[in-house]
MDAnalysis code that builds the backbone (N, CA, C; Angstrom):
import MDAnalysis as mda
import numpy as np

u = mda.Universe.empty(528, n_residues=176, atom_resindex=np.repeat(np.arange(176), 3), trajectory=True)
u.add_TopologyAttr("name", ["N", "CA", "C"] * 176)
u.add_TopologyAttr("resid", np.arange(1, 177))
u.add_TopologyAttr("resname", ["UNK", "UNK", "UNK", "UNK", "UNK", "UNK", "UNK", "UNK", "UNK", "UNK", "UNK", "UNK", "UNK", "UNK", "UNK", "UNK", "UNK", "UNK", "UNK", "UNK", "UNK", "UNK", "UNK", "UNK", "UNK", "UNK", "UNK", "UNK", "UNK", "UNK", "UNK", "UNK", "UNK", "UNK", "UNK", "UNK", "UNK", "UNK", "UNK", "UNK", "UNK", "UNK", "UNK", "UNK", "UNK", "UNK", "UNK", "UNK", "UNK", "UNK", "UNK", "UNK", "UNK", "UNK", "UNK", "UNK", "UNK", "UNK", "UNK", "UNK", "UNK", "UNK", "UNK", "UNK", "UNK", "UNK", "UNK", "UNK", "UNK", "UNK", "UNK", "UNK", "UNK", "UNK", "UNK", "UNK", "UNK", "UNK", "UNK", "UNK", "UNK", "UNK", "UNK", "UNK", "UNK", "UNK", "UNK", "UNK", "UNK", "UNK", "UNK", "UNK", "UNK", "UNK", "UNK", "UNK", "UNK", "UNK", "UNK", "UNK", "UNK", "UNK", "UNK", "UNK", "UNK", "UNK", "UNK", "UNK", "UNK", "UNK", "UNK", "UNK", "UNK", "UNK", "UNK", "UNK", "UNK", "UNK", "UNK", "UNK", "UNK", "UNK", "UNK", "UNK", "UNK", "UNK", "UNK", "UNK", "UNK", "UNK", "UNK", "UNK", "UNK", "UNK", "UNK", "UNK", "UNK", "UNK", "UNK", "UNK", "UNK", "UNK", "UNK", "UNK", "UNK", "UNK", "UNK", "UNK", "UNK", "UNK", "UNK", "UNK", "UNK", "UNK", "UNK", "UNK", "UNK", "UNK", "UNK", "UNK", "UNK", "UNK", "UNK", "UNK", "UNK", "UNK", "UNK", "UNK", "UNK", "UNK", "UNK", "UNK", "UNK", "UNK", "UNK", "UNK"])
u.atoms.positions = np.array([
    [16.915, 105.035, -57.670],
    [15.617, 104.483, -57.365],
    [14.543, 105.380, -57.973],
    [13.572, 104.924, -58.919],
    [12.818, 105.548, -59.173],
    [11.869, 105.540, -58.497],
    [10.710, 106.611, -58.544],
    [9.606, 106.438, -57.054],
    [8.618, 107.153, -58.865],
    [7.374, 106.402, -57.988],
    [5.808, 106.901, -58.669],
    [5.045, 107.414, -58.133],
    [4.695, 108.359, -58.426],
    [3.151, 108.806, -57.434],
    [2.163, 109.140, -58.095],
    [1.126, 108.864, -57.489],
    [-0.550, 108.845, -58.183],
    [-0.949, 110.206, -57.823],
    [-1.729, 111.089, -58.702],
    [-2.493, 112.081, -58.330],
    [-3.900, 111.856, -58.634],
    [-4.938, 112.554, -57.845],
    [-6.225, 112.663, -58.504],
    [-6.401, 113.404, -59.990],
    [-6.274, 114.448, -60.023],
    [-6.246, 115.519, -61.274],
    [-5.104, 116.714, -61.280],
    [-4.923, 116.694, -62.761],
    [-3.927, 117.523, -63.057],
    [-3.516, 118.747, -61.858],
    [-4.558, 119.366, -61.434],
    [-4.026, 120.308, -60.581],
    [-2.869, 119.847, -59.097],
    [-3.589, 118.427, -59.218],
    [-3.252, 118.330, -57.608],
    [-1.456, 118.161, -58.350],
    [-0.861, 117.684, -59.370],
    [0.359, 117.292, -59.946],
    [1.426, 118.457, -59.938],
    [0.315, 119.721, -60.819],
    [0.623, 120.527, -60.836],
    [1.731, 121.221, -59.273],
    [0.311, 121.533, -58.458],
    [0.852, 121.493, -57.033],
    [1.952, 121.051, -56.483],
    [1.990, 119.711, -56.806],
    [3.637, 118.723, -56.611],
    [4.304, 118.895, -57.189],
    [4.527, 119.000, -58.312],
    [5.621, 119.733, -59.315],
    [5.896, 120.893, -58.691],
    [5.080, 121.957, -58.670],
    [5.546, 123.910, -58.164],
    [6.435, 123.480, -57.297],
    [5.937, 122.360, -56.179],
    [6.297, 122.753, -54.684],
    [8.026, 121.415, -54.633],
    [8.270, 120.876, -55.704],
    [9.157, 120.155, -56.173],
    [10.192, 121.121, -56.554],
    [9.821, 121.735, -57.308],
    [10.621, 122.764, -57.639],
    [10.909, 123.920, -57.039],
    [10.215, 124.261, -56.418],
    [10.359, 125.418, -54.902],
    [11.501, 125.079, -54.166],
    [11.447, 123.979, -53.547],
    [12.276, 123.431, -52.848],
    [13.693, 123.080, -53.562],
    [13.839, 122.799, -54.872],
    [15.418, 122.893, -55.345],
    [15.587, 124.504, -55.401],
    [14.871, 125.359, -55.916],
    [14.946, 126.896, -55.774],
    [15.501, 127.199, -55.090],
    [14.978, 127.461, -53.389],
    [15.646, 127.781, -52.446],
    [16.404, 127.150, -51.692],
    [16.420, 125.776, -52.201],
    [18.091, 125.239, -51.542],
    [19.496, 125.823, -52.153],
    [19.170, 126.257, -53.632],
    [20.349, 126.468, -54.279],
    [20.930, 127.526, -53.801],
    [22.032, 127.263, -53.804],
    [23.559, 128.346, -53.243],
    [24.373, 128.897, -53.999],
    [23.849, 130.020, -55.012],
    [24.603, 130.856, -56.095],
    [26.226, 130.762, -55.749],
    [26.981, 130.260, -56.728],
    [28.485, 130.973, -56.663],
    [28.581, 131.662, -57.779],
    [30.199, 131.687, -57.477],
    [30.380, 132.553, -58.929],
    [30.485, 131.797, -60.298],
    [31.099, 130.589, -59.804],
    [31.175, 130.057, -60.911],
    [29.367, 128.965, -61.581],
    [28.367, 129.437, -60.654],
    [27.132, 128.925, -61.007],
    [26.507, 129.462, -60.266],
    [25.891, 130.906, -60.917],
    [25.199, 131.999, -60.261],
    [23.765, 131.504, -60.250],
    [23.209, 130.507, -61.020],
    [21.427, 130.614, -61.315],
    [21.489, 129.004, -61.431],
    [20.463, 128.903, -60.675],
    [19.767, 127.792, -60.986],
    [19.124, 127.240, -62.346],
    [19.320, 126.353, -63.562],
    [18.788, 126.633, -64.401],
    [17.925, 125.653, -64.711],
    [16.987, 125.887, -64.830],
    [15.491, 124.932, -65.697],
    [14.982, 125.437, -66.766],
    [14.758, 124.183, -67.033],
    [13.815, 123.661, -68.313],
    [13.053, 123.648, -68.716],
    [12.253, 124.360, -69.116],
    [10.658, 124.686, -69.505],
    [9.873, 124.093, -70.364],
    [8.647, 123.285, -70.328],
    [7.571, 123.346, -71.167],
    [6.728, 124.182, -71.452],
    [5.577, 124.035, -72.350],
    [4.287, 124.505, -72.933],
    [3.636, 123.768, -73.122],
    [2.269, 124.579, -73.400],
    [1.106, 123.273, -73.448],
    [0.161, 123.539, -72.381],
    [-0.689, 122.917, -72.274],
    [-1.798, 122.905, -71.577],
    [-1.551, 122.167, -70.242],
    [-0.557, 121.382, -70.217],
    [-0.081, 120.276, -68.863],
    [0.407, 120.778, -68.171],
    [1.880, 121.895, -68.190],
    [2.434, 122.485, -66.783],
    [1.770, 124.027, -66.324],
    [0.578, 124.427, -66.843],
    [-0.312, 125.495, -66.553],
    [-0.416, 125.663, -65.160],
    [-0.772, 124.185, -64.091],
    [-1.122, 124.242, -62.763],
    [-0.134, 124.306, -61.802],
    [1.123, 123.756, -62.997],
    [2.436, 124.141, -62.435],
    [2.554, 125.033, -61.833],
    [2.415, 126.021, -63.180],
    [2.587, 127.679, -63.302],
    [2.048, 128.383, -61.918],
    [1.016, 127.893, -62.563],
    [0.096, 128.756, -61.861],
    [-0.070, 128.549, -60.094],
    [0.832, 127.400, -59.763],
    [1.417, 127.393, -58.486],
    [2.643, 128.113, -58.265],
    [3.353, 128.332, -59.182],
    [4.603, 128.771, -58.651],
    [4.290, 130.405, -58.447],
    [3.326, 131.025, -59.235],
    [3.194, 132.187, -59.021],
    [2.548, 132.536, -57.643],
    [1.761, 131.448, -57.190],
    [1.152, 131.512, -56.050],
    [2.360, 131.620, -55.010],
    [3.403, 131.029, -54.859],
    [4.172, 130.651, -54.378],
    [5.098, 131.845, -54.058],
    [5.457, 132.704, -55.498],
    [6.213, 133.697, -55.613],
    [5.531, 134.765, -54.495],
    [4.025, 135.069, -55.356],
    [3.237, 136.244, -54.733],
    [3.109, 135.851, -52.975],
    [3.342, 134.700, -52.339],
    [3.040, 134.733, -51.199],
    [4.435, 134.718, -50.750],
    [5.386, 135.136, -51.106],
    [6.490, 134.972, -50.537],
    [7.534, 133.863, -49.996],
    [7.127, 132.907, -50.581],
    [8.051, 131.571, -50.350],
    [8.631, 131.158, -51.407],
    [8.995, 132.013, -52.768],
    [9.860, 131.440, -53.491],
    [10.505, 132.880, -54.562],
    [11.138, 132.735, -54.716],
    [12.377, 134.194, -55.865],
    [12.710, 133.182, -56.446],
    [12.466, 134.000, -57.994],
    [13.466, 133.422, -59.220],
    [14.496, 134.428, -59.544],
    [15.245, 135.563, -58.461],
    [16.087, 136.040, -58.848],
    [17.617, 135.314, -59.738],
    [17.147, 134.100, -58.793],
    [19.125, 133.323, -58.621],
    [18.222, 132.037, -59.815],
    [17.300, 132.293, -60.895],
    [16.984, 131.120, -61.592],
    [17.453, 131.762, -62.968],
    [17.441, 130.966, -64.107],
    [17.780, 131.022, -65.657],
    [16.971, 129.911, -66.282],
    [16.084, 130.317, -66.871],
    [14.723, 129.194, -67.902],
    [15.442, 129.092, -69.288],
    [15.177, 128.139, -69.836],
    [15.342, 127.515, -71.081],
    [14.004, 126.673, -71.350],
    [13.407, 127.352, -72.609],
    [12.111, 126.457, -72.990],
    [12.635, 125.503, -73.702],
    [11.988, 124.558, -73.949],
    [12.040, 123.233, -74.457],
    [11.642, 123.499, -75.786],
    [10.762, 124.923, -76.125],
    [10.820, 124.573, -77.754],
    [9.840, 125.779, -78.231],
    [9.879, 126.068, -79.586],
    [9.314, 127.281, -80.219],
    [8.597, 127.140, -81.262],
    [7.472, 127.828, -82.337],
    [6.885, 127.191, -83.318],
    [8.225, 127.955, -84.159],
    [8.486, 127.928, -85.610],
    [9.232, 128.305, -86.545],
    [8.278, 129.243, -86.810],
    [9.066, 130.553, -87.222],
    [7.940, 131.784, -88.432],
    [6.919, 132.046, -87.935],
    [6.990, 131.827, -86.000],
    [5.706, 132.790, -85.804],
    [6.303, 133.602, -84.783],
    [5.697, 135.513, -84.861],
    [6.724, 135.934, -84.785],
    [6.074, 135.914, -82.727],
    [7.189, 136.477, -82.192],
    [7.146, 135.995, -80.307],
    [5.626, 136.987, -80.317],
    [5.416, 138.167, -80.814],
    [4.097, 138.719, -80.827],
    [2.741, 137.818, -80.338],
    [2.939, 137.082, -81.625],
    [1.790, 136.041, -81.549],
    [1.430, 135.817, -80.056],
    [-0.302, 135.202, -80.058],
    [-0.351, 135.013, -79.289],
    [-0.149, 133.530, -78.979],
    [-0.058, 132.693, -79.724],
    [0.036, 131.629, -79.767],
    [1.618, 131.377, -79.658],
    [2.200, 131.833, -79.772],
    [3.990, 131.723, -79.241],
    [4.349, 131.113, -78.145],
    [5.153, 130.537, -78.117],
    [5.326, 130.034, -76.734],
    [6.242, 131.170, -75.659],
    [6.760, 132.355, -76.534],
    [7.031, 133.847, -75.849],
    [5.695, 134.168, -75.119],
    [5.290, 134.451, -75.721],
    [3.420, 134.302, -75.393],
    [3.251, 134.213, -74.410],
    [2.956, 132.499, -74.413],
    [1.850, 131.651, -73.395],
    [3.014, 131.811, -71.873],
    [4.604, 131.866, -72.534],
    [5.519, 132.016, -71.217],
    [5.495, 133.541, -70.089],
    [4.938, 134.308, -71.135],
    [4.902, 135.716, -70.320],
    [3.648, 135.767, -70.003],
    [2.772, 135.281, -70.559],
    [1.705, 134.987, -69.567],
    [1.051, 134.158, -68.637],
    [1.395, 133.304, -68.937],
    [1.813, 132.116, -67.642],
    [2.650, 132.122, -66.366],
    [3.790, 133.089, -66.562],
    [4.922, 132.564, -65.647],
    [5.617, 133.916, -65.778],
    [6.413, 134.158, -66.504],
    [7.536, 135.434, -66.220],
    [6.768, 136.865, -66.014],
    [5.701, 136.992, -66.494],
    [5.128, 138.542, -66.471],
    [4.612, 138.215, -64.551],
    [4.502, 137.256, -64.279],
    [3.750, 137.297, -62.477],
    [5.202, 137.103, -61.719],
    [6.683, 137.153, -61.607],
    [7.411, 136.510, -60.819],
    [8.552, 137.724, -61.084],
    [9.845, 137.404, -60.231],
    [10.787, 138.466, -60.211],
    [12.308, 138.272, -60.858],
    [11.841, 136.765, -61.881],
    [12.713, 136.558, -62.953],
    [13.429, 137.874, -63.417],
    [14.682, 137.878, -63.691],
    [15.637, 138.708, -64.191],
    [15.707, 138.568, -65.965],
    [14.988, 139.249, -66.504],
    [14.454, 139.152, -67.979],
    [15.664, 138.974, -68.643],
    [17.144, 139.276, -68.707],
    [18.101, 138.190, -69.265],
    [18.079, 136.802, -68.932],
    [17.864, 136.364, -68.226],
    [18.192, 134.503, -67.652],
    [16.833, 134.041, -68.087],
    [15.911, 134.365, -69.213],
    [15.040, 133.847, -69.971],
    [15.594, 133.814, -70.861],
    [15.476, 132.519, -71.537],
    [15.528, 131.546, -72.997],
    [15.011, 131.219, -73.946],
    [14.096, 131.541, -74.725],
    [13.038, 131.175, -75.626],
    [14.165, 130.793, -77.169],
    [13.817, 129.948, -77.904],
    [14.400, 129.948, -79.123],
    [13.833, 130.852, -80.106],
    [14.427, 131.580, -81.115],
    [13.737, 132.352, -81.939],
    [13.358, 131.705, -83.271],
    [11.972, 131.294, -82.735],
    [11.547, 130.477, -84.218],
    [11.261, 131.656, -85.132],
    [11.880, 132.614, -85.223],
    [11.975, 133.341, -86.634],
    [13.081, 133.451, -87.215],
    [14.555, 133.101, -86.398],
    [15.957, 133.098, -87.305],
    [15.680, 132.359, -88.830],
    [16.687, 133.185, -88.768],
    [16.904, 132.804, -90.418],
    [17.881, 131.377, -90.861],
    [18.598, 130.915, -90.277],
    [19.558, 129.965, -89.734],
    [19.111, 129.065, -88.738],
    [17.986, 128.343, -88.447],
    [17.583, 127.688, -87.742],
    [18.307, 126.755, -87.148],
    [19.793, 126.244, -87.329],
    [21.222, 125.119, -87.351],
    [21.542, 126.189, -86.434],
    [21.877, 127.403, -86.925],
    [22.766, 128.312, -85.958],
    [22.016, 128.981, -85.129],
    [20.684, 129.029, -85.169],
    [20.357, 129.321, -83.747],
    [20.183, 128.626, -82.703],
    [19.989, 127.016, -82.945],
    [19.880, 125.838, -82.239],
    [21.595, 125.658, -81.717],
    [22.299, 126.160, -82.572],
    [23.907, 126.207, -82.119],
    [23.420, 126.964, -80.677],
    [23.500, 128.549, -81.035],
    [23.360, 129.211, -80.153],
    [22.611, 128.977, -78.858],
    [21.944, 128.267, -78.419],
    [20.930, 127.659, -77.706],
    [21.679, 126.922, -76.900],
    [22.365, 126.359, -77.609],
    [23.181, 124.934, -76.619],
    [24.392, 125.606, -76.175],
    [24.803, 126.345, -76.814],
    [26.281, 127.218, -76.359],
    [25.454, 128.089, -75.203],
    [24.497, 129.088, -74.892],
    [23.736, 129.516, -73.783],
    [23.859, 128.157, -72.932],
    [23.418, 126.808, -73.233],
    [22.680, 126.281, -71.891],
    [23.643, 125.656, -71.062],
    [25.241, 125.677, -72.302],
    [26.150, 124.503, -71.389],
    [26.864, 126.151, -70.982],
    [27.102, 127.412, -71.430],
    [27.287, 128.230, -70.850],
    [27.111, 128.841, -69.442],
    [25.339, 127.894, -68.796],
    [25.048, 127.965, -67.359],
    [24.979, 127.068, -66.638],
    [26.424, 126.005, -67.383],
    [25.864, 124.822, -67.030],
    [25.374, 123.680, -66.982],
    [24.642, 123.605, -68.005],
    [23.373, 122.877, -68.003],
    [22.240, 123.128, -67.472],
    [21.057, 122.315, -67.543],
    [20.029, 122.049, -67.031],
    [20.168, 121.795, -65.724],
    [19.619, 122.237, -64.601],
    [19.396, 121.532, -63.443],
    [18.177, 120.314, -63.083],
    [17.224, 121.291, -63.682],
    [15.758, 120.648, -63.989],
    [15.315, 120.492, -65.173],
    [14.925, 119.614, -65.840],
    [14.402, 119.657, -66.879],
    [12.922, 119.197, -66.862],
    [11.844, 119.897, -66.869],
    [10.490, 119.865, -66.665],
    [9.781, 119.262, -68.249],
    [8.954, 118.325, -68.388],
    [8.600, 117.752, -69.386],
    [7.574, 117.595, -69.680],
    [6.533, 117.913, -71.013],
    [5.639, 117.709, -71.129],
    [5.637, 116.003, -71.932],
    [4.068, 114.975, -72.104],
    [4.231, 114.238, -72.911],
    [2.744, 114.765, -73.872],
    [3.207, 115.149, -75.174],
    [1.966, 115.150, -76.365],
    [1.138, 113.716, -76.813],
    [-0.142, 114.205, -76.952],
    [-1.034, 113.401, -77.254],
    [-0.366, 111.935, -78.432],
    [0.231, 112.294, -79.073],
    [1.198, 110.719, -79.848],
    [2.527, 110.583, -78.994],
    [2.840, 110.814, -77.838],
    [4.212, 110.576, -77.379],
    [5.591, 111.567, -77.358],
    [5.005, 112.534, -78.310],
    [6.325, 113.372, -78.388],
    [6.629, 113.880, -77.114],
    [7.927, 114.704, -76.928],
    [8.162, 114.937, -76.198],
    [9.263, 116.571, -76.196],
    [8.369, 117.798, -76.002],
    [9.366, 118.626, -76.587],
    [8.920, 118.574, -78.252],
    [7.859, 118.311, -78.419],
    [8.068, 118.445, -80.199],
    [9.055, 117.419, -80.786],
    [9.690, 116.422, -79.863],
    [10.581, 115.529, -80.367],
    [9.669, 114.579, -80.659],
    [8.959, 114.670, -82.032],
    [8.347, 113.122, -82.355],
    [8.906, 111.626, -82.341],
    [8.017, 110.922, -82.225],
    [8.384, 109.927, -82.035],
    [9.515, 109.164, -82.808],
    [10.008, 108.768, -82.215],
    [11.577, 108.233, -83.149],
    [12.717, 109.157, -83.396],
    [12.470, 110.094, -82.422],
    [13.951, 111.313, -82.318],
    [14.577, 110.679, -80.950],
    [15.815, 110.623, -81.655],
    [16.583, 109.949, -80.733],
    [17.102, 110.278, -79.107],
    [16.980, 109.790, -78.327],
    [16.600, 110.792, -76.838],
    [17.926, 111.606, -76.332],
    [18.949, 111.199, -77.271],
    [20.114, 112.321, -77.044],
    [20.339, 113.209, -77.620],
    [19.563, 113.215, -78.673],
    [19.632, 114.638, -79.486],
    [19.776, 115.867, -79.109],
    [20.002, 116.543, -79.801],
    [20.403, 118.270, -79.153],
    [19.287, 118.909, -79.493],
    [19.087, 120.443, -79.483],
    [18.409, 121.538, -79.809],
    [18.632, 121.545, -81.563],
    [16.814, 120.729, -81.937],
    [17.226, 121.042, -83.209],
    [15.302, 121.515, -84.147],
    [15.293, 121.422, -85.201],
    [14.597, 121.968, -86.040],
    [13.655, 120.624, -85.995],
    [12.336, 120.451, -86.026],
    [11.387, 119.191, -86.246],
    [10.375, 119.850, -86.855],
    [9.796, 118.708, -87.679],
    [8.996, 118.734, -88.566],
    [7.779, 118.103, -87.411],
    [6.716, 118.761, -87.452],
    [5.765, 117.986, -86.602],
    [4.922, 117.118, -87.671],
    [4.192, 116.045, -86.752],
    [3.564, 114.959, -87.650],
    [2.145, 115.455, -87.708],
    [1.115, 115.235, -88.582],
    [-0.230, 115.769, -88.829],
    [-0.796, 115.453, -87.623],
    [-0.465, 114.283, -87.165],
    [-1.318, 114.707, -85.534],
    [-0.781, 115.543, -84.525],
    [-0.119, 115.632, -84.534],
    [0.811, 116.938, -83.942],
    [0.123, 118.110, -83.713],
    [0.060, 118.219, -85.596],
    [-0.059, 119.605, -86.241],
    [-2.071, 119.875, -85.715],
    [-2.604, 118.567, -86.465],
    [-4.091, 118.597, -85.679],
    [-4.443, 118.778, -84.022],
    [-3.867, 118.846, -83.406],
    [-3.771, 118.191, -81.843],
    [-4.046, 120.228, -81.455],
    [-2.526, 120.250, -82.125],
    [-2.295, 121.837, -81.747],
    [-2.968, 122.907, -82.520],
    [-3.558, 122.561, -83.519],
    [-4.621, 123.670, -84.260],
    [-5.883, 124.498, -83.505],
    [-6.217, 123.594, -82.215],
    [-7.183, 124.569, -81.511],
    [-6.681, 125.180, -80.908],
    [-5.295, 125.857, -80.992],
    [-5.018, 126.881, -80.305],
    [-4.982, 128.252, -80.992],
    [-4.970, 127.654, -82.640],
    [-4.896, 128.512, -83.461],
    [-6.051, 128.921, -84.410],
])
């Protein structure tokens, strides 16, 4: 059954999302054979209020990402995690630099390999390595993409290399 819900403004979503995800957090029951909870990460300007709830959340004591493992949804190519515009970046400042994440069970792709096939290998060998996804958190871009998956990438696709489209590329230039 799918269910819909209306928000006033982004924040209030935000809010519902953190506290959506709070609640699979601390239900989960580490074993051995599935020590961490693992989610899915966006970027972007849309899960910010997310963020910026869950840290609220952390700092007041109602939520640990000890028992969690993140996987972002996606990286620019050839810019190096420095940048500030990285999605290493916007993730350590958004989210992992405020919380008590265990800095191995972070995921970022390295859009600087040299082998971009084999690091997208590597990526998927990590994620079915924990598992899978538990959560997969989603942004949608101003033409529909999703994940940098422009439009007309097929929705089963794996972890792979995209060419963004000029509106894409325009959309995301004021960040740069």
């Amino acid at each position: 059954m799918i269910k819909t819900y209306l928000f006033k403004d982004s924040q209030s979503v935000g809010v519902a999302a953190a506290k959506k995800l709070a609640d699979k957090i601390n239900a989960f029951k580490p074993t051995l054979s599935k020590p961490y909870f693992v989610l899915g990460l966006p970027t972007g300007s849309t899960p910010q209020p997310m963020y910026q709830e869950l840290v609220r959340l952390y700092k007041d004591g109602f939520l640990s990402f000890k028992n969690v493992a993140t996987f972002n949804m996606d990286e620019y190519c050839e810019l190096p995690v420095t940048h500030p515009e990285s999605y290493h970046s916007f993730m350590f400042e958004n989210l992992f630099k405020h919380i008590d994440i265990i800095p191995e069970n972070i995921h970022i792709l390295n859009g600087l390999a040299e082998d971009k096939e084999r690091e997208c290998a590597r990526y998927e060998f990590l994620i079915n390595g924990c598992g899978g996804i538990d959560i997969q958190v989603g942004g949608i871009g101003s033409n529909g993409h999703i994940a940098f998956n422009e439009p007309g990438t097929a929705f089963d696709s794996k972890t792979h290399e995209v060419v963004l489209t000029d509106q894409t590329r325009q959309h995301n230039a004021r960040f740069f």
